[in-house]
C-alpha positions in Angstrom: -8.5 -18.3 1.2 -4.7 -18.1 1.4 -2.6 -20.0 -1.4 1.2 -19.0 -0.5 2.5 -22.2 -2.8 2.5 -19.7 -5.7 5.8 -18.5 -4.2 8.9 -19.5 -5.1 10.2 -21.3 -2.2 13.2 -19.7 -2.4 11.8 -16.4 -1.9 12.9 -14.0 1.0 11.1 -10.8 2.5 13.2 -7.9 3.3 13.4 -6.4 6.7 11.6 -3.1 8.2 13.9 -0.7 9.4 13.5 3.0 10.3 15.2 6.0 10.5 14.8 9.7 9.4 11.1 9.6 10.7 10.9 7.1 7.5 10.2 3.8 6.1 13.3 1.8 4.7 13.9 -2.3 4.1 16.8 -4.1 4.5 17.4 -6.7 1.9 18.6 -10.5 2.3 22.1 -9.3 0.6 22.2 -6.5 3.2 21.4 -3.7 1.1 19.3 -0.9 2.7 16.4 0.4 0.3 14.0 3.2 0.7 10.3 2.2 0.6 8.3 3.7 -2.2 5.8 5.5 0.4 9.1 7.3 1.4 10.3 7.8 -2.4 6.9 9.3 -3.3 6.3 11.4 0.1 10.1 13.0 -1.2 9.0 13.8 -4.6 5.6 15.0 -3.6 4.5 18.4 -5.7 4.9 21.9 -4.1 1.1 22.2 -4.8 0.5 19.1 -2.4 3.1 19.9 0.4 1.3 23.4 0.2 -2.1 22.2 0.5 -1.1 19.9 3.8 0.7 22.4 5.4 -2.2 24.4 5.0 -4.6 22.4 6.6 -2.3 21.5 9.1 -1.7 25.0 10.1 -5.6 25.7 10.0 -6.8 22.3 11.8 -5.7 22.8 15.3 -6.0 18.7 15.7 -4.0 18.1 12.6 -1.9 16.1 15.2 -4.6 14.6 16.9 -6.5 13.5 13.1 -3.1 12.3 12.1 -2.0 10.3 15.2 -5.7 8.6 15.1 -6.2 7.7 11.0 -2.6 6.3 11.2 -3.9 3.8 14.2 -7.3 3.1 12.6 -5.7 1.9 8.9 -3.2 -0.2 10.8 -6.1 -1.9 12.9 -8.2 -2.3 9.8 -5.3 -3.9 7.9 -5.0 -6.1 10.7 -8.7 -7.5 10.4 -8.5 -7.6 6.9 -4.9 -9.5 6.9 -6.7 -12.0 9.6 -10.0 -12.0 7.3 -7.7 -13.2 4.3 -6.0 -15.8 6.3 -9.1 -17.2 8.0 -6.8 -16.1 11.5 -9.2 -15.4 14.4 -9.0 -11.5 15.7 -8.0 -11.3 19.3 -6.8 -7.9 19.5 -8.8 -5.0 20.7 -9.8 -2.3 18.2 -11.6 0.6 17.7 -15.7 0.8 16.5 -14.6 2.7 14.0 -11.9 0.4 12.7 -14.7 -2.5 12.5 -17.2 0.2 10.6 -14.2 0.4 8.0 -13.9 -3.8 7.9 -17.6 -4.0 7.3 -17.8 -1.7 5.1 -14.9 -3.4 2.8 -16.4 -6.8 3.0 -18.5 -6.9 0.4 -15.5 -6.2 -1.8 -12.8 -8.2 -0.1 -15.7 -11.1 -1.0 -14.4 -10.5 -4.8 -10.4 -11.8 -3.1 -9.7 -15.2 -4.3 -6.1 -17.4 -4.8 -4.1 -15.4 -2.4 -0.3 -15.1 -3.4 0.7 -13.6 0.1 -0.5 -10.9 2.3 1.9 -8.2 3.8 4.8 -9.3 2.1 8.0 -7.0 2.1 9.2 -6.7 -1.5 12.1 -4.9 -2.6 14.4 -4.4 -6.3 17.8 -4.6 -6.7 17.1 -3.0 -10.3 14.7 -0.1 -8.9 16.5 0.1 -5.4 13.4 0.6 -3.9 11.2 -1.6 -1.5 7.8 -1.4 0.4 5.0 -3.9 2.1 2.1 -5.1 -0.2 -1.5 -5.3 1.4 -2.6 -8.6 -0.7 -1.4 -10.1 -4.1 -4.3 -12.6 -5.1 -7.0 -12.8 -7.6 -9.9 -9.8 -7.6 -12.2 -10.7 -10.0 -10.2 -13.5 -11.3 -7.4 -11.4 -12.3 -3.8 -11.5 -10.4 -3.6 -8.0 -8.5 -1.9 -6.1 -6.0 -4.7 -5.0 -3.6 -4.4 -2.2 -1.4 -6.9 -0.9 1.4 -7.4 2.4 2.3 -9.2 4.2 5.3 -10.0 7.7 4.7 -12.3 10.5 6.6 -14.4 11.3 3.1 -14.9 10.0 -0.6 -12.1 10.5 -2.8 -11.1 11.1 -6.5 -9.9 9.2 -8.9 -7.5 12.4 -9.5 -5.9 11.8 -5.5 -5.2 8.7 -6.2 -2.2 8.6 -8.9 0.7 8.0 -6.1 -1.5 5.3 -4.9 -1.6 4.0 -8.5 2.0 4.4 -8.7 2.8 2.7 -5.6 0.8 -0.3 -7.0 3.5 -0.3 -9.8 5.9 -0.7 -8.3 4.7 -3.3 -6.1 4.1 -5.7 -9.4 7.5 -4.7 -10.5 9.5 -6.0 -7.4 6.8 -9.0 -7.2 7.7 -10.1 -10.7 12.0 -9.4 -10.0 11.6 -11.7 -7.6 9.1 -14.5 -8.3 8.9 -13.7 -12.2 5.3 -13.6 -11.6 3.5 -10.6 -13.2 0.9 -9.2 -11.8 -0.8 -6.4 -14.6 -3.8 -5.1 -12.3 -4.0 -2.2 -9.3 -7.1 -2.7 -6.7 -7.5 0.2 -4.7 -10.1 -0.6 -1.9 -11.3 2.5 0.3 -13.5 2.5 2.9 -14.4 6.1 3.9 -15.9 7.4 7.2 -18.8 8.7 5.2 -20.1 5.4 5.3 -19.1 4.9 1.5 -16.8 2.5 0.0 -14.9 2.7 -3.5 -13.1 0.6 -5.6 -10.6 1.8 -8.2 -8.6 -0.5 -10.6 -6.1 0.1 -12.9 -4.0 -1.1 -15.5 0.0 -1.6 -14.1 1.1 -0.8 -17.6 -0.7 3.0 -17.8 2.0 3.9 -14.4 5.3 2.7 -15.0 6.5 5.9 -16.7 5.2 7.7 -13.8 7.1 5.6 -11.5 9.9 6.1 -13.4 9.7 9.9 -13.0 9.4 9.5 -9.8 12.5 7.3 -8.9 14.4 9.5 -11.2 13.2 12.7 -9.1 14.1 11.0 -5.6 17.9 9.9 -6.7 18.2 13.4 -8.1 17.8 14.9 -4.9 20.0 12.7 -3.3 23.2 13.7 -5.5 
C-alpha cells in the first residue's frame, strides 16, 4: 500500500524531544519547535479546561482512564501504521486495542497511494511542528488522515482542534514537499462499538489555526 517516492528525496523529519510534560521537535537546522498538540492544549478555552477539571475531580480514575486511553491509541496507531505498510504485528496488545483496529478497517480499506505514515513535520514559517498519522489518498483525494480512539461517539462540534491540527499538518507537508494536500480525514473508532468518519476541507481551518498560533506566541511574550 505504501508509495514513499512521492517524497522529495531530499526531505528530512524533525526529531521528538520532550520537556515541560510536552511534545516539542527538533528541526534538521537545529531549531526547537512546539508541536501543534502542545500549541492547541495551551490555547484551549476556559470553558474546556473547566469541563476537564471537572470530570477529573469527579471521576476518581481520571488517572487510571487517562493512563489506559493514552496506551490503547498508541497500540492501535501501531496496527494501523503496520496495516498501511503491509509490516507484520509482533507486539503484544490489548483486546480492546484490536476491537478499535477492526472496527476502523472497513474505512482504512478506502487508504490508497500512501505519501508516508508517521512522519514528523515541522515550519520554519509557522514555527510549529507535530507527527502525521497517514498522508495518502482516501477516496482518491490526497489527505492527512488521522485516527482516533475514544470511550463514546462524538460530535462534529468536539472535533474543531482536531480539524485544526489537520491544517496545519497540510501546511508544513506542502513547506516542505510543495505538495498540497486540501482534505482532513478524521477516522474514530469508539468503544461503543461505533466508528465515524469526518472530512473536511483544509481551506475552511486555516484562519482558525491562525488564531490559534497567534494566541500561543502571545502568551509567550
Amino acid at each position: 500500500m505504501s508509495s514513499y517516492n512521492h517524497i522529495p528525496i531530499n526531505f528530512q523529519q524533525a526529531k521528538l524531544i520532550e520537556k515541560d510534560n510536552a511534545h516539542y521537535y527538533e528541526t534538521p537546522s537545529g531549531e526547537i519547535f512546539p508541536s501543534i498538540t502542545t500549541i492547541l492544549q495551551k490555547t484551549m478555552s476556559i470553558e474546556k479546561k473547566e469541563s476537564l477539571q471537572n470530570w477529573k475531580d469527579r471521576e476518581v480514575a481520571a488517572e487510571y482512564i487517562t493512563s489506559e486511553a493514552a496506551t490503547i491509541g498508541t497500540e492501535t496507531h501501531k496496527l494501523i501504521e503496520n496495516y498501511i505498510n503491509d509490516v507484520r504485528q509482533t507486539d503484544e496488545v490489548r483486546l480492546l486495542t484490536v476491537a478499535h483496529f477492526n472496527n476502523l478497517i472497513p474505512f482504512l480499506q478506502k487508504i490508497e497511494d500512501v505519501h508516508g505514515t508517521e512522519l514528523r513535520l515541522y515550519s520554519y514559517a509557522m514555527k510549529l511542528a507535530g507527527t502525521s498519522d497517514c498522508i495518502a489518498k482516501y477516496d482518491g483525494e490526497l489527505s492527512i488522515i488521522d485516527y482516533k480512539t475514544k470511550r463514546s461517539d462524538q460530535k462534529e462540534e468536539w472535533m474543531t482542534d482536531h480539524f485544526i491540527q489537520g491544517t496545519a499538518y497540510a501546511k508544513m507537508f506542502k513547506e516542505l514537499t510543495g505538495i498540497e494536500v486540501k482534505q482532513i480525514v478524521i477516522l474514530v473508532s469508539s468503544e461503543k462499538n461505533s466508528r465515524m468518519e469526518f472530512v473536511k476541507n483544509t481551506e475552511d481551518y486555516k484562519d482558525l489555526l491562525t488564531q490559534r498560533l497567534n494566541q500561543y506566541y502571545d502568551i509567550l511574550e
